[in-house]
N, C-alpha and C positions, 0 to 999 in steps of 0.2 A: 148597544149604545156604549161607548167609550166615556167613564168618565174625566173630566176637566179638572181633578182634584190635585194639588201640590204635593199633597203631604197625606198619609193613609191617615184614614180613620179607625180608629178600634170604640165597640161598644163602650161605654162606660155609663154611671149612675151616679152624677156629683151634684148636690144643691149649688144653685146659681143663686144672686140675687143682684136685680136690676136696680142699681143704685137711686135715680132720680126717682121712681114709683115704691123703694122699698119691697117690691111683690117679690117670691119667690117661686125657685121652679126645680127642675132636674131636666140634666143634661141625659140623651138618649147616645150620645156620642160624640165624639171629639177628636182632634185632631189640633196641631199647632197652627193651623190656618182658619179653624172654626169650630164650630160645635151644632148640635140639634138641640133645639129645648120643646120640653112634651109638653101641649098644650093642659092646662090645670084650670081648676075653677079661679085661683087665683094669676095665674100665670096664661089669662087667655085673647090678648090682644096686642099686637106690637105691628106697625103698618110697614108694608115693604120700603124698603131703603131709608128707614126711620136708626138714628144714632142712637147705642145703646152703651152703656156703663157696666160691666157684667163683673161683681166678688163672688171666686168661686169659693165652693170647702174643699181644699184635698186633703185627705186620709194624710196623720202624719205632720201636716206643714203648720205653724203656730202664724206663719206671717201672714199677710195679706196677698191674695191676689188679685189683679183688678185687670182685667182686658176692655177696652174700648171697641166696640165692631159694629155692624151693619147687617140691617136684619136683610139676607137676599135673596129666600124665600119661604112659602110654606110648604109643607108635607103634601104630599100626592092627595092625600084624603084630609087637609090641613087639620092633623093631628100635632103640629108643633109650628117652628119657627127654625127655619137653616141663620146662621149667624157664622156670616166672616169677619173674623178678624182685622182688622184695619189697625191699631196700636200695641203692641207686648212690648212690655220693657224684658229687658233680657232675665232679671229673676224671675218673673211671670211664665217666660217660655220655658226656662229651668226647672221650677216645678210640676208643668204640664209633662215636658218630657220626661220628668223623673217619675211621674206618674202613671205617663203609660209605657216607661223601659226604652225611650228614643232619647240615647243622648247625642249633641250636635257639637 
């Protein structure tokens, strides 16, 4: 199976938090076009193609980062939630990429 992705993915381990619920989670992996977040006790329901608010932590960055995206699917054994991207302001994408070593 070929995947349909834009932009690679590399593993990563970053605290998200979903701004309108406040809940918090970690990211399984990312990518500038999306991320996986691992399902958690607190972090365990977000319904397909439902809009989400997502501040990450990254290692390093004092600022804010905030992505707007779209949950557009769950995990094979729905152990998380797949989230694309749908809004990055361009600082946003600057620290992602500074993050995982893609500068654009």
């Amino acid at each position: 199976m070929v995947e349909k992705r834009n932009y690679p993915r590399f593993d990563s381990v970053l605290q998200v938090m979903e701004l309108s619920t406040l809940k918090t989670g970690w990211t399984t992996n990312l990518s500038l076009g999306g991320c996986f977040i691992e399902k958690s006790k607190e972090f365990n329901s977000l319904p397909l193609a439902s809009r989400v608010t997502l501040k990450f932590e990254i290692p390093g960055v004092n600022d804010i980062v905030v992505i707007f995206g779209e949950v557009s699917h769950r995990g094979q054994q729905e152990e998380g939630f797949g989230i694309q991207f749908k809004e990055v302001d361009k600082k946003s994408a600057y620290y992602i990429g500074r993050f995982m070593g893609t500068f654009f």
